[in-house]
C-alpha positions as CSV (number, residue, x, y, z in Angstrom):
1,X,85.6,115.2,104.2
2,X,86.7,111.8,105.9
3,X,90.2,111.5,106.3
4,X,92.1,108.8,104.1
5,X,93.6,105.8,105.9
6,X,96.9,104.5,104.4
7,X,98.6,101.3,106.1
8,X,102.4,100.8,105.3
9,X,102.6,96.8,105.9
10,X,106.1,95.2,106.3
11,X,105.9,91.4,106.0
12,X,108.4,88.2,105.3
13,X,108.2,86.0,102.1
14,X,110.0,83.2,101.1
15,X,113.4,85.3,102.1
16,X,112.8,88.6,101.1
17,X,110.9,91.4,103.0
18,X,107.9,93.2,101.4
19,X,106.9,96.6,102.0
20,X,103.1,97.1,100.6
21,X,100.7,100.1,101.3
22,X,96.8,99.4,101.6
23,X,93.6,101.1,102.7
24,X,92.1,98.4,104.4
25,X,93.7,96.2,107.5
26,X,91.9,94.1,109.5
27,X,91.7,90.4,111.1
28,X,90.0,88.2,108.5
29,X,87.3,85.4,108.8
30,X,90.4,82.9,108.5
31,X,91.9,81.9,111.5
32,X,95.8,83.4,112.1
33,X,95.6,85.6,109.1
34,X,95.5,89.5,108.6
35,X,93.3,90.3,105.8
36,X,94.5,93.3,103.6
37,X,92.4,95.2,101.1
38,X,92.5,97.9,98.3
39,X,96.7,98.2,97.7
40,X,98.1,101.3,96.6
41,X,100.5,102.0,94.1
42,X,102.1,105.0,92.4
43,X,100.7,106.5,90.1
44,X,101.8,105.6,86.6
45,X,101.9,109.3,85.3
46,X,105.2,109.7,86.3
47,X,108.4,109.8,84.1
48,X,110.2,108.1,86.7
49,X,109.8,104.3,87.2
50,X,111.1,102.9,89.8
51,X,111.8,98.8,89.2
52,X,111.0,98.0,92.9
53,X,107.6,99.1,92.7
54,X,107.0,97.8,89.3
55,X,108.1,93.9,90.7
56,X,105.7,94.5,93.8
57,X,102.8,95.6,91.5
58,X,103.6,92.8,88.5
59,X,103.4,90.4,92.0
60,X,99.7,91.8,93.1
61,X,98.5,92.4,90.3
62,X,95.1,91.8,90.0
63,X,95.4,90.9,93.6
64,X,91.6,92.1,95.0
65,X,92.4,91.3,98.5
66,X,95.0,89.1,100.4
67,X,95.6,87.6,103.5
68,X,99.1,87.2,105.4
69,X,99.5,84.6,108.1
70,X,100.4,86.6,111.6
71,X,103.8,85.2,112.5
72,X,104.9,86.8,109.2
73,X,103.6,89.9,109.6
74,X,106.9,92.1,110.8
75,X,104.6,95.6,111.3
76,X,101.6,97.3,110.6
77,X,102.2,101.3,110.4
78,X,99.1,103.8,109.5
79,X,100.9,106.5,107.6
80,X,100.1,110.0,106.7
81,X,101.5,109.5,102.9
82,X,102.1,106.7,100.8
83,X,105.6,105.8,100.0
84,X,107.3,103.7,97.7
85,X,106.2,99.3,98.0
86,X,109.5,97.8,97.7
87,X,111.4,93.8,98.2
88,X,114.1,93.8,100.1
89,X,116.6,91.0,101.1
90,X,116.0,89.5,104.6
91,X,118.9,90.3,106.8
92,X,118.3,88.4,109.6
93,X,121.0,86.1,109.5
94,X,121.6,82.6,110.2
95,X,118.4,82.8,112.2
96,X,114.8,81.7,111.2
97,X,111.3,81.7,112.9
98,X,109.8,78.5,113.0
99,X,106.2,78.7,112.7
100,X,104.6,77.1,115.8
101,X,100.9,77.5,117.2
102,X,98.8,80.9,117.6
103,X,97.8,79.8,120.8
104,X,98.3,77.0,123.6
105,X,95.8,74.3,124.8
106,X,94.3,75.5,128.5
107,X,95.7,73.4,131.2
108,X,94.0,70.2,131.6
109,X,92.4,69.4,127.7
110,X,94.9,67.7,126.5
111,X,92.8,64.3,127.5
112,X,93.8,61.7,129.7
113,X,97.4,60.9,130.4
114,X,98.5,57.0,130.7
């Protein structure tokens, strides 16, 4: 029997840090974006319902695949269990990332200079 890949993915949203499991991971067809596929939530059969999840699912749901934008991806972990997909408040600070390019110009292509 094949073994069953889980990927905890930690990422930054408007403020707040999200904390999603998936079975699929990989670099999209769009350019700077990590495409995720099939998410994974608990199983509603428990008694205990935990109002974290539930906001992280209500957000996703319906949600076939998504892609994230790579400078707000924090990490990318491939777990042996699922845990709990939670929000959490961004404690970074006073300090913000300012989204700049994926990659520079080679030397030289940036036409002629005057």
């Amino acid at each position: 029997m094949a073994a069953s890949h889980i990927f905890k993915i930690m990422f930054v949203n408007q403020g707040k840090v999200y904390e999603i499991y998936a079975r699929k991971v990989h670099h999209g067809n769009l350019f700077g974006f990590i495409e995720i596929e099939e998410l994974v939530f608990g199983e509603r059969s428990s008694v205990v319902v935990d109002p974290g999840e539930e906001r992280v699912k209500g957000e996703f749901e319906g949600v076939k695949r998504t892609w994230l934008p790579l400078h707000s991806v924090l990490r990318i972990d491939e777990v042996k269990k699922q845990g709990v997909s939670k929000i959490t408040a961004f404690e970074g600070g006073n300090i913000a990332q300012f989204p700049g390019p994926i990659y520079s110009p080679p030397p030289g292509s940036e036409g002629p200079r005057k």
